[in-house]
Structures are given as C-alpha cells and as structure tokens.
C-alpha positions in Angstrom: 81.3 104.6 59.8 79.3 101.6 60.5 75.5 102.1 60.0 72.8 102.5 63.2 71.4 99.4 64.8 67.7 99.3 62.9 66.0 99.0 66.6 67.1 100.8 69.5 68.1 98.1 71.9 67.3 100.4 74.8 63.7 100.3 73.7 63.9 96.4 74.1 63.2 94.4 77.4 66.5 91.4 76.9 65.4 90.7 80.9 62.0 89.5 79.2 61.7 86.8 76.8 58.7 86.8 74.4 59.3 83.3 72.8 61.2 80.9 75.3 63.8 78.3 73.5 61.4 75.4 73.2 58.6 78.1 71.4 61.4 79.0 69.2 61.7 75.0 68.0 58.1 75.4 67.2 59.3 77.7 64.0 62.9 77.0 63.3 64.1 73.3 62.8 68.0 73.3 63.8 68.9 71.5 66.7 71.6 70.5 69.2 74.3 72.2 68.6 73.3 74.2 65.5 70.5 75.6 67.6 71.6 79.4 67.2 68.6 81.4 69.3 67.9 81.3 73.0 65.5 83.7 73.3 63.1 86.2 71.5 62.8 89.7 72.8 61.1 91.6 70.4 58.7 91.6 67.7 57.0 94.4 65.7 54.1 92.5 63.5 53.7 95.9 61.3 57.4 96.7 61.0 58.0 93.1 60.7 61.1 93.1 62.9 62.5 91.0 65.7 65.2 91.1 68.1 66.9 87.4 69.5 69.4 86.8 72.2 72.0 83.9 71.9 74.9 83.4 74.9 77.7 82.4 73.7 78.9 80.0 76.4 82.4 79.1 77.2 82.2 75.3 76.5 80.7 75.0 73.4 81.8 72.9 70.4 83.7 74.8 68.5 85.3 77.4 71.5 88.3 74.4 71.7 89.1 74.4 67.8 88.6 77.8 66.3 91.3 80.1 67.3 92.9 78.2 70.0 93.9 80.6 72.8 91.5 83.0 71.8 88.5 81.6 70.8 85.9 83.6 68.3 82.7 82.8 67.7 82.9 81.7 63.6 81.5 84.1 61.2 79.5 81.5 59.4 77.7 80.9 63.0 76.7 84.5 63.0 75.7 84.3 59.3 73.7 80.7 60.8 71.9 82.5 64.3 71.1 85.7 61.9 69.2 83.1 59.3 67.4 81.6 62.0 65.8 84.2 63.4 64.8 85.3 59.8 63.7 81.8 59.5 61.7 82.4 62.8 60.2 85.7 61.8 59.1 84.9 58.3 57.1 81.4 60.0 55.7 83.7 63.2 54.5 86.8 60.7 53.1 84.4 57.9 52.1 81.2 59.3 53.3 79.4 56.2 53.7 75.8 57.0 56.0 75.2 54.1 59.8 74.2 55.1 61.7 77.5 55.2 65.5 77.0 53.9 68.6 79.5 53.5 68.5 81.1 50.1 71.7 83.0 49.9 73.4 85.8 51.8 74.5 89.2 50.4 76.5 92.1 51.9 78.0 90.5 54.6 80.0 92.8 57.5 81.8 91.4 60.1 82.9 94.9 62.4 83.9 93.0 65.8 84.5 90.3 67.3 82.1 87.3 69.4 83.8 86.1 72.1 83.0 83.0 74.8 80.7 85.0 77.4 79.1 87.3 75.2 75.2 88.3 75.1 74.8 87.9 71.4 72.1 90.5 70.6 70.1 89.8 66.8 68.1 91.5 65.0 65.9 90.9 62.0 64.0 93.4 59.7 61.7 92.0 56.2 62.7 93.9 53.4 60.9 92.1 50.5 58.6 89.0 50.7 57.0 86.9 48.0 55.3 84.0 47.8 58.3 81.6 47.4 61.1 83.9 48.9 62.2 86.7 51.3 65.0 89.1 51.8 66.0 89.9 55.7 68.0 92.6 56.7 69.8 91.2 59.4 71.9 93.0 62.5 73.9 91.4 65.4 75.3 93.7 68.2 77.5 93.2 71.4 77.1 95.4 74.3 75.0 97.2 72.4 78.0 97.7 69.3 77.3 96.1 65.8 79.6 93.5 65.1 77.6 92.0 62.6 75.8 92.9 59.3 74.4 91.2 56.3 71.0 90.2 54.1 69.6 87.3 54.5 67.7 85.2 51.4 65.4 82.4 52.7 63.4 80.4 50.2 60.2 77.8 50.2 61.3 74.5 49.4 
C-alpha cells in the first residue's frame, strides 16, 4: 500500500497561488522549457514544507516523442519539477544566496501515470539540512492520488 500524501491537499487552497511563476524564477534558475513549477500553494516555515502546482499541457515538447499515441509525462521530469521545488524551498526558508544544484536522488516510486492535461500537484518536506547539503522528501499527486515518490539530495556548489 502506497504511503499517505505528507499534507492533506484538502487543507491547501490550489485556487490561490502564494508565489506566482515569475516569484518562483526569483529562487529556482531553470527556464524555458525545463521550467517545471507554475505555481506555489503552500508553505509551512516551521514544518518546512511546500506544496507546487505544474499543468501539464497538451503541446509541450516532449508530449509528440515520448510514447507516441499516448503520451506520459517522463519520469525524469517528475524527478526534475520535484527538485525544483526543493530547490525553491531550501532558497525561500534559508535565504542562502549560494547556487543550489541536484545532489542525488534516492528511493524513487513511480505509482501512476502523468498524462497531457493533468494538474500536477508537488509536494516538498526538509528532512535533514546542513550547511553544504539537504535531503527533501518529495511527493507528487494527481487528483489527489500519489503517483510519485522519492528523496531529493541538493547540494551548495
């Protein structure tokens, strides 16, 4: 059995952004098309905890290549939006101006499938920071089911 969501997504406003797309730029370098965040919903300073939105649109790059005829949204892209919004937590809760880069991943579960349309619902929890590193437990959910699991490394370079 798949483990709970760490926030409960009915106790989260997705109508309401917190951090629009261009406040998000402010903390997490990718952009174009490797731009993985739309929106923040939720953050818990104490809990150190946030919750993103990302629509998965119909004509984006990679809908015409992977999986032709039925396009899925790639697993390294949800490994990708789930280390930005790490990336985005760890800059908004410590104000470190150092550059913020992907350290690893660990424990990886994909348990459904992203598909062209979808409201891509993200979640990020600090399990363990230092002064040159910091571990992330990250969630991703559709319609409110987990379709997405893993931890998240992100280093100071």
């Amino acid at each position: 059995m798949p483990p709970k969501l760490f926030v409960d997504l009915e106790t989260v406003d997705l109508g309401r952004s917190l951090r629009s797309r261009a406040e998000i730029r402010e903390k997490v370098p990718q952009r174009f098309e490797m731009e993985q965040l739309d929106a923040i919903h939720h953050l818990d300073r104490e809990a150190v905890v946030a919750v993103a939105t990302r629509e998965v649109r119909e004509g984006e790059w990679w809908v015409r290549g992977h999986i032709p005829g039925r396009p899925l949204f790639p697993g390294v892209l949800l490994i990708e939006a789930a280390a930005q919004l790490a990336t985005w937590l760890y800059k908004e809760t410590r104000e470190d101006p150092r550059f913020f880069g992907f350290g690893g991943v660990d424990g990886v579960r994909f348990r459904g499938t992203v598909v062209p349309g979808d409201r891509l619902v993200l979640l990020a929890r600090l399990r363990e920071a230092r002064s040159r590193r910091a571990v992330f437990e990250c969630q991703a959910a559709v319609n409110g089911r987990l379709v997405f699991e893993g931890v998240i490394t992100g280093m100071v370079v």
